[in-house]
C-alpha positions in Angstrom: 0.0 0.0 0.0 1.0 3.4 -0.2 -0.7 6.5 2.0 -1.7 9.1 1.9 -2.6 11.8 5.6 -4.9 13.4 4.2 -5.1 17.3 6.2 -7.2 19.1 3.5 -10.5 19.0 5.7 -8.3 19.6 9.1 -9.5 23.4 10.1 -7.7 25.5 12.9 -9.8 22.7 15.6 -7.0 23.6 18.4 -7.8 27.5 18.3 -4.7 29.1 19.6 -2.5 26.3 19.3 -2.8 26.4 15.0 -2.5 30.1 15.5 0.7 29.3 13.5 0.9 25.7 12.8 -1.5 22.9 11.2 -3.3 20.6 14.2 -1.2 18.1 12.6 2.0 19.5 14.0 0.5 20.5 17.6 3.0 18.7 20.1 1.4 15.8 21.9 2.3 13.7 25.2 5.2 15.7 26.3 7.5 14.7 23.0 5.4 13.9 20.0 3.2 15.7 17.7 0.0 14.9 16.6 0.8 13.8 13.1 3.8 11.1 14.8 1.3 8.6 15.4 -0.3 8.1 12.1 3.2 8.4 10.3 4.4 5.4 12.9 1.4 3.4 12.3 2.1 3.3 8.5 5.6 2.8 9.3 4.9 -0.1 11.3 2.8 -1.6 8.7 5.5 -1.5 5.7 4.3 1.3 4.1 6.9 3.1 2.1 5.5 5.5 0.0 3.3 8.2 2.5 2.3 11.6 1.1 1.3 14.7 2.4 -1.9 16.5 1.6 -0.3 20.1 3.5 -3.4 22.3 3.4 -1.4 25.7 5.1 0.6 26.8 7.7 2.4 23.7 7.3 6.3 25.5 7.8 5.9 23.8 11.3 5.2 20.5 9.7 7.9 20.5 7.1 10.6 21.8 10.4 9.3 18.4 12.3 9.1 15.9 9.6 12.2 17.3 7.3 12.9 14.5 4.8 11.3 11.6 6.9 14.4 10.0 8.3 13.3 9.7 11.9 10.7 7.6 10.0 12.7 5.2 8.0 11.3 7.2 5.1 13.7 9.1 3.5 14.7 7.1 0.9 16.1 6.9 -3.1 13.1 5.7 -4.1 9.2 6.2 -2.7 9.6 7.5 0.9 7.9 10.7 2.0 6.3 13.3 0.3 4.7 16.7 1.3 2.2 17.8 -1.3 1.4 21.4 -0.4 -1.5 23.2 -2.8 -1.1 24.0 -6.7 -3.8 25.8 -7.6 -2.7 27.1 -10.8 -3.9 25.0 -13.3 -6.3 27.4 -15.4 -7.9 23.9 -16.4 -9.1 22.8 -12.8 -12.6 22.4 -12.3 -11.5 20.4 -9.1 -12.8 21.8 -5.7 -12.5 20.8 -1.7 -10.0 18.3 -0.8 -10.2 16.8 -4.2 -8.0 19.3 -6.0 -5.0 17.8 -3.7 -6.0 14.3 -5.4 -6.3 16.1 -8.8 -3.3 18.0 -8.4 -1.0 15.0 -7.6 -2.8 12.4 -9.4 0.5 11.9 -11.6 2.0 10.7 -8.1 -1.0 8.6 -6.9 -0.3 7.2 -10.8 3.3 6.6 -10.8 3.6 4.9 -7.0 4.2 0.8 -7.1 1.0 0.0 -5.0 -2.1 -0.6 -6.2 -3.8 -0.2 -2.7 -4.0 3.1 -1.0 -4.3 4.1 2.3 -5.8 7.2 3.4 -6.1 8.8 6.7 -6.6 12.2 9.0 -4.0 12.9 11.4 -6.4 12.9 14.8 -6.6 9.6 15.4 -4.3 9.1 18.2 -3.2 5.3 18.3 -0.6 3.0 18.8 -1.7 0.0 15.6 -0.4 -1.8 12.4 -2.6 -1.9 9.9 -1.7 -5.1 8.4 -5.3 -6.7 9.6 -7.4 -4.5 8.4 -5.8 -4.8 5.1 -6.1 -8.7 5.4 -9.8 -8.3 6.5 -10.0 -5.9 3.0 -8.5 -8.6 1.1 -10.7 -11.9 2.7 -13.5 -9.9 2.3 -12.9 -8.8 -1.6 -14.2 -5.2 -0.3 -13.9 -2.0 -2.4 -13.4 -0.1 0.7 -12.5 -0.8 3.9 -13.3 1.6 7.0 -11.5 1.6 10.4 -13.9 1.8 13.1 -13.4 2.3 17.3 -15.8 2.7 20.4 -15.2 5.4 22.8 -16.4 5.1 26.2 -16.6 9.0 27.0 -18.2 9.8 24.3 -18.8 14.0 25.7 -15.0 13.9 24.1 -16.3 12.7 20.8 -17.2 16.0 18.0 -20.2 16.4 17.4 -19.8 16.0 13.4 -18.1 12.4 14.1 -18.5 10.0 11.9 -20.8 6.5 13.0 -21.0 3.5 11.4 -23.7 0.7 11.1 -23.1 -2.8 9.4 -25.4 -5.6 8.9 -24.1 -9.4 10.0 -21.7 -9.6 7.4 -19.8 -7.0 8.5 -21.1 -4.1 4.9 -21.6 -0.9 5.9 -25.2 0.0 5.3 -25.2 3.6 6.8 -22.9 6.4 7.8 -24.3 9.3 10.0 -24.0 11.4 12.8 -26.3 9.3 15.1 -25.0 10.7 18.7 -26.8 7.0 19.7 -24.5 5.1 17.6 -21.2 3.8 19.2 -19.3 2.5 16.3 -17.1 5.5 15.0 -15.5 5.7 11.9 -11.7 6.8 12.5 -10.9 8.6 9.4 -8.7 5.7 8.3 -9.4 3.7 5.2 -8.4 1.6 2.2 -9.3 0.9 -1.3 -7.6 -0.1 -4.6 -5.8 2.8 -6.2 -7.8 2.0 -9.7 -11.1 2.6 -7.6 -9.5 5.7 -5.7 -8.6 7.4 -9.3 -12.8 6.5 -10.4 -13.9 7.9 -7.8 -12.2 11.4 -7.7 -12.4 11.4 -11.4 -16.2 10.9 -11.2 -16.2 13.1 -8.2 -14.8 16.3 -9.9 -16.8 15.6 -13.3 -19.8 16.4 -11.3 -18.3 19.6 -9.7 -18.3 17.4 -5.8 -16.0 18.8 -3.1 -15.5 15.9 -0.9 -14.0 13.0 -1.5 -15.1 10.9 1.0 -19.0 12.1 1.4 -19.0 12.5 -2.1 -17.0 9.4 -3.8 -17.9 6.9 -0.5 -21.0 7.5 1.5 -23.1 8.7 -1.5 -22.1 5.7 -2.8 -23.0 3.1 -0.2 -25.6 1.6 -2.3 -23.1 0.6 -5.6 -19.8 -0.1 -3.3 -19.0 -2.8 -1.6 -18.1 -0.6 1.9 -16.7 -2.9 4.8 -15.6 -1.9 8.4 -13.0 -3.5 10.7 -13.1 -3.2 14.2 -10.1 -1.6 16.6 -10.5 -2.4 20.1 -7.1 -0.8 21.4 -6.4 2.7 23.1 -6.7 5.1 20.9 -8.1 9.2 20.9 -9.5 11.6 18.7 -8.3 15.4 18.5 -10.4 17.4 17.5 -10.7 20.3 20.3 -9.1 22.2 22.9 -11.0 20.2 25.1 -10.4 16.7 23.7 -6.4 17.7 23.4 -6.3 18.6 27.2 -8.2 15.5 28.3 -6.4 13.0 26.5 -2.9 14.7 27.1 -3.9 14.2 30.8 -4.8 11.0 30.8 -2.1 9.8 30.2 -0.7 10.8 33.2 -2.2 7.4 34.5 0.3 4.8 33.8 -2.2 1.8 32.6 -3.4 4.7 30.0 0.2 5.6 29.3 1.7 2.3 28.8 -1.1 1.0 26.7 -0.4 3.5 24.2 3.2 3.7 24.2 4.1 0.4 25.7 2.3 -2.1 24.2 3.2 -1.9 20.3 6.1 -0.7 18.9 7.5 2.4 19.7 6.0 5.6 18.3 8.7 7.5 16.2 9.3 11.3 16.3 12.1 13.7 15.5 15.3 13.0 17.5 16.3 16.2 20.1 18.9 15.9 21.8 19.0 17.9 25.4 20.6 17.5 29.0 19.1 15.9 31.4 16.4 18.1 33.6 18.1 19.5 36.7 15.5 19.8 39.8 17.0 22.1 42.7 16.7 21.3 45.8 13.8 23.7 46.3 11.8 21.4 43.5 9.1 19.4 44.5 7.6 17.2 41.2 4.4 14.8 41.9 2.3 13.0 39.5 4.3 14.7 36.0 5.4 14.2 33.2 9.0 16.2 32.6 11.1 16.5 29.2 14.2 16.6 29.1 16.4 19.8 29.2 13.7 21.4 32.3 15.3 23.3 34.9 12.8 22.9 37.5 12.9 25.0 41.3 9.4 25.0 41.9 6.4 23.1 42.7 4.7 20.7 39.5 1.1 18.7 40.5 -0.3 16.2 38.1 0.8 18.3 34.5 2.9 17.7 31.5 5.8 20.0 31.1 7.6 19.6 27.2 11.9 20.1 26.8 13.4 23.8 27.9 10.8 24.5 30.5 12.0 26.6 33.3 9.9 26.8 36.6 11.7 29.4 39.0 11.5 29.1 42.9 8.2 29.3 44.5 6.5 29.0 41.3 3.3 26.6 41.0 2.3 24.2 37.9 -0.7 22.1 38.7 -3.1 20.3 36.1 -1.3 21.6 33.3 0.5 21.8 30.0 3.8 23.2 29.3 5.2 23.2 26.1 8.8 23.6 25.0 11.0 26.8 26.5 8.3 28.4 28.2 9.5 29.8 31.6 7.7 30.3 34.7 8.9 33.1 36.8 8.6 33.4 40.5 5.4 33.2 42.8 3.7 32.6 39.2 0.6 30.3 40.1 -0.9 28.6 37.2 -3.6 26.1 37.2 -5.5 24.4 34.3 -3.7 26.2 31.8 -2.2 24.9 28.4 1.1 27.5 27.2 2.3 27.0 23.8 5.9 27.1 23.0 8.7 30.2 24.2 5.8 31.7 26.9 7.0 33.8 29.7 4.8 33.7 33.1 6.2 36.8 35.1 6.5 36.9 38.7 3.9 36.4 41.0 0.9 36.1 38.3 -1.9 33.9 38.7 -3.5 32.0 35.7 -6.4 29.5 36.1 -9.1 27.5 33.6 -11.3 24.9 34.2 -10.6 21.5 33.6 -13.3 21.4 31.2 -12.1 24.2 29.3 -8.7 25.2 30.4 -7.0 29.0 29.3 -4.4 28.4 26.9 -1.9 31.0 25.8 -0.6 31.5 22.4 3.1 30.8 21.8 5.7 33.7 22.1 3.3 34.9 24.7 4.3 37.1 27.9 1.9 37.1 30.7 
């Protein structure tokens, strides 16, 4: 197979955090960003020819991914590609996400696979896809959907995706059913002959969607299968959504089922010192990168490499992101900072758990 992350329909969902960067690239879980884990899933399941569909603001992504070696994917031949927009073809009727398949359809041409698979960037998991491709196979499918259950389903959008199947496993409906527990992922697969129909078809009737468009208005003439994922896994897709799951995995069963119980999930190599904690330090319940210098007090938050935290400061319930510092007698609780803030002395800063105050980067407070 080869794949393609799809980030054409991926909006600003994280508010100030894609201020200045794509959602893909928001940093995750203290090292990673968001886009790591769907990059290491294809990876992991031999994929060696992964493009990009870079919608904007993507000078973040390109600084994290650069050529794809942390990924095993920068290579002589196939490897990784970042497909930013081209919209100056005078003869393209193309609209929505499928003018990135129209515009690179010479590479979606040219690639050795014949299967292609596509996904978002917010599904947060730790997989393989070599079974779902096996179930696309044993089942002769056209197209083959990934599909989860979330217990908390409040940290579900609204706009997700839910599937229903009959016995044999064909999906017979796709709607926004809040009573529906199966949801789709954003993860799928189909032969690259089909994929090239379908946009062709798509565009020749002036559509903007591929996958509302060339799939689910299609359920009827497609053969449309789902297979079923029953491991940890999250979907990003608010400020609200990225807090809780970043916390959660301050628990250590949550933790180590994501990154401990597949293979590891790749990211771009930094190298940094060790964190130094001063004797005045007192850490409980945290997550700390490396590189920290830490003389205050951190509760139960994630803090990312660089972060400062002077004497007498306070960090509880939080997330720190690279370089920020935390000045003196600062108190900040429920509270997401973005990269390079500065907390000055003695300020006070708190959210709410279910909707914590987050601060752009380059920020002084």
């Amino acid at each position: 197979m080869m794949g393609i992350i799809n980030l054409a329909h991926e909006k600003d969902f994280l508010k100030e955090l894609t201020y200045f960067r794509s959602g893909a690239s928001v940093p995750f879980a203290g090292r990673y960003r968001i886009i790591d884990f769907t990059l290491s899933n294809m990876v992991r399941s031999n994929i060696q020819e992964v493009a990009i569909f870079a919608r904007s603001k993507y000078r973040s992504l390109l600084d994290h991914i650069g050529g794809g070696a942390d990924w095993d994917l920068d290579r002589r031949y196939s490897g990784l590609f970042i497909l930013p927009p081209d919209w100056h073809d005078p003869s393209d009727i193309s609209k929505g996400d499928l003018r990135y398949f129209h515009n690179n359809l010479d590479y979606i041409m040219r690639g050795k696979s014949d299967y292609v698979l596509i996904s978002g960037s917010q599904f947060i998991a730790n997989t393989s896809y070599d079974k779902l491709f096996q179930h696309h196979l044993d089942q002769e499918a056209d197209i083959t959907l990934l599909t989860t259950t979330y217990e908390e389903s409040n940290y579900l959008p609204e706009y997700s995706m839910k599937v229903d199947t009959d016995e044999n496993g064909e999906v017979t409906c796709l709607s926004h059913d809040l009573n529906k527990s199966k949801v789709f992922t954003g993860v799928y697969v189909l032969h690259r002959d089909l994929l090239l129909e379908l946009v062709q078809d798509c565009i020749a009737h002036y559509k903007d969607n591929f996958f509302m468009d060339g799939i689910q208005a299609n359920l009827d003439r497609l053969n449309v299968h789902s297979y079923h994922y029953h491991g940890y896994s999250a979907l990003i897709h608010s400020i609200e959504s990225y807090y809780h799951h970043n916390m959660k995995l301050l628990n250590k069963n949550y933790y180590n089922e994501l990154f401990l119980s597949g293979n590891p999930i790749l990211t771009k190599i930094a190298n940094q010192p060790p964190t130094n904690y001063q004797d005045t330090a007192r850490v409980n319940k945290a997550s700390i990168g490396t590189g920290c210098e830490i003389a205050g007090e951190v509760t139960n938050s994630i803090l990312f490499p660089g972060v400062k935290v002077n004497k007498h400061a306070e960090i509880k319930n939080s997330i720190i992101m690279q370089r920020c510092k935390i000045e003196a007698g600062a108190q900040i609780e429920n509270v997401i900072l973005d990269k390079d803030v500065v907390i000055t002395e003695n300020t006070v800063l708190r959210g709410a758990e279910e909707q914590p105050y987050v601060i752009a980067k380059r920020s002084t407070i």
